[in-house]
C-alpha positions as CSV (number, residue, x, y, z in Angstrom):
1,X,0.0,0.0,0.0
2,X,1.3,3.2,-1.2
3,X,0.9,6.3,1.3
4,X,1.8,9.8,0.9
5,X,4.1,10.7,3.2
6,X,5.3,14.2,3.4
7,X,8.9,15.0,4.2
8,X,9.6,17.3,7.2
9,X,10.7,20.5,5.6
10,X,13.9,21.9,6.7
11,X,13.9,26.0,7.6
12,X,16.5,27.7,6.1
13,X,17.5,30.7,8.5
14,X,18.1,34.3,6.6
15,X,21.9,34.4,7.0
16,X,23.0,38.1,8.4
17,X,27.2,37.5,8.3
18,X,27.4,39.8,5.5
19,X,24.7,42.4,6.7
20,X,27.5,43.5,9.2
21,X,30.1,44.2,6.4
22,X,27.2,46.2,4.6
23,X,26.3,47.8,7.7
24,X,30.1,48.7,8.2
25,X,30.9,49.8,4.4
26,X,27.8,52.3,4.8
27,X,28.5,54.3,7.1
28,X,32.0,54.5,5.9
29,X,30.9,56.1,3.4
30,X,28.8,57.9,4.8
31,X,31.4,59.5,7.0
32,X,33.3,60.0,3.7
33,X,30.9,61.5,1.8
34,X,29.7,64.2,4.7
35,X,33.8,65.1,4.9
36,X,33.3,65.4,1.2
37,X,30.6,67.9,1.5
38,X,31.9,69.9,4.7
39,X,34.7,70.3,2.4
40,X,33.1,72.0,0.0
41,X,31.6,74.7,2.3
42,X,34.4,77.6,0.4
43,X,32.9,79.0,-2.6
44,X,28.9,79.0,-3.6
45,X,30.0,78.3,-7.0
46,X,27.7,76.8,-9.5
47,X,29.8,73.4,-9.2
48,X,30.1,73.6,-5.7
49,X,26.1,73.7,-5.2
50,X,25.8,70.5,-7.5
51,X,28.5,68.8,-5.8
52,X,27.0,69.9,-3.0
53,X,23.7,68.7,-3.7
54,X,24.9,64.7,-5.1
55,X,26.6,64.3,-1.8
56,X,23.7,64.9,0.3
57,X,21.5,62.6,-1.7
58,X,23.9,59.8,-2.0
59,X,24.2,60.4,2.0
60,X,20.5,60.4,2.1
61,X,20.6,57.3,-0.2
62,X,22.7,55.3,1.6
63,X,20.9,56.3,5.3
64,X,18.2,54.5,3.7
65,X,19.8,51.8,2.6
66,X,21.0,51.5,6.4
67,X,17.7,51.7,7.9
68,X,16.3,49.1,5.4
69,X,19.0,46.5,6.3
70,X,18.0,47.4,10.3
71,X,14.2,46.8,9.3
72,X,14.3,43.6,7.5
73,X,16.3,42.1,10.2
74,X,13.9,42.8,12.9
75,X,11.0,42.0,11.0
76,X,12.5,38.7,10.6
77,X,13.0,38.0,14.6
78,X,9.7,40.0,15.2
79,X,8.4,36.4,13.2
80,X,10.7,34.4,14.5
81,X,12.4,33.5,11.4
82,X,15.6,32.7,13.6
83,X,13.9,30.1,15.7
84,X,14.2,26.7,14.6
85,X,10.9,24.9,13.6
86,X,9.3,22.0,15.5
């Protein structure tokens, strides 16, 4: 006699080693970027405003980035996504 018979499915856990290094590389440039534009406080040249204005949103950019990363890992603990299944 033939029975379907389901095989316990193994839970893959999201794997967060790299989200550090992301994390870390961020706000590096972050820090980078807002020297960049402090920098650039001299002259209100025509450049300088541009300049100006691509360093803030690629800081802005990369915030959000940052906050994303922090938000999708604690929605996954929020559902437990780390626990191992019974």
């Amino acid at each position: 006699m033939l029975r379907n018979v389901r095989r316990p499915r193994n839970h893959v856990p999201p794997n967060y080693e790299g989200a550090n290094a992301v994390r870390d590389k961020l706000l590096k440039e972050i820090t980078d970027l807002q020297t960049k534009l402090d920098n650039l406080s001299g002259s209100p040249s025509q450049n300088n405003l541009s300049a100006a204005q691509s360093f803030k949103e690629m800081i802005y950019s990369r915030e959000e980035l940052l906050n994303n990363l922090d938000k999708q890992k604690d929605e996954c603990a929020s559902f437990g996504v780390e626990r191992k299944l019974q």
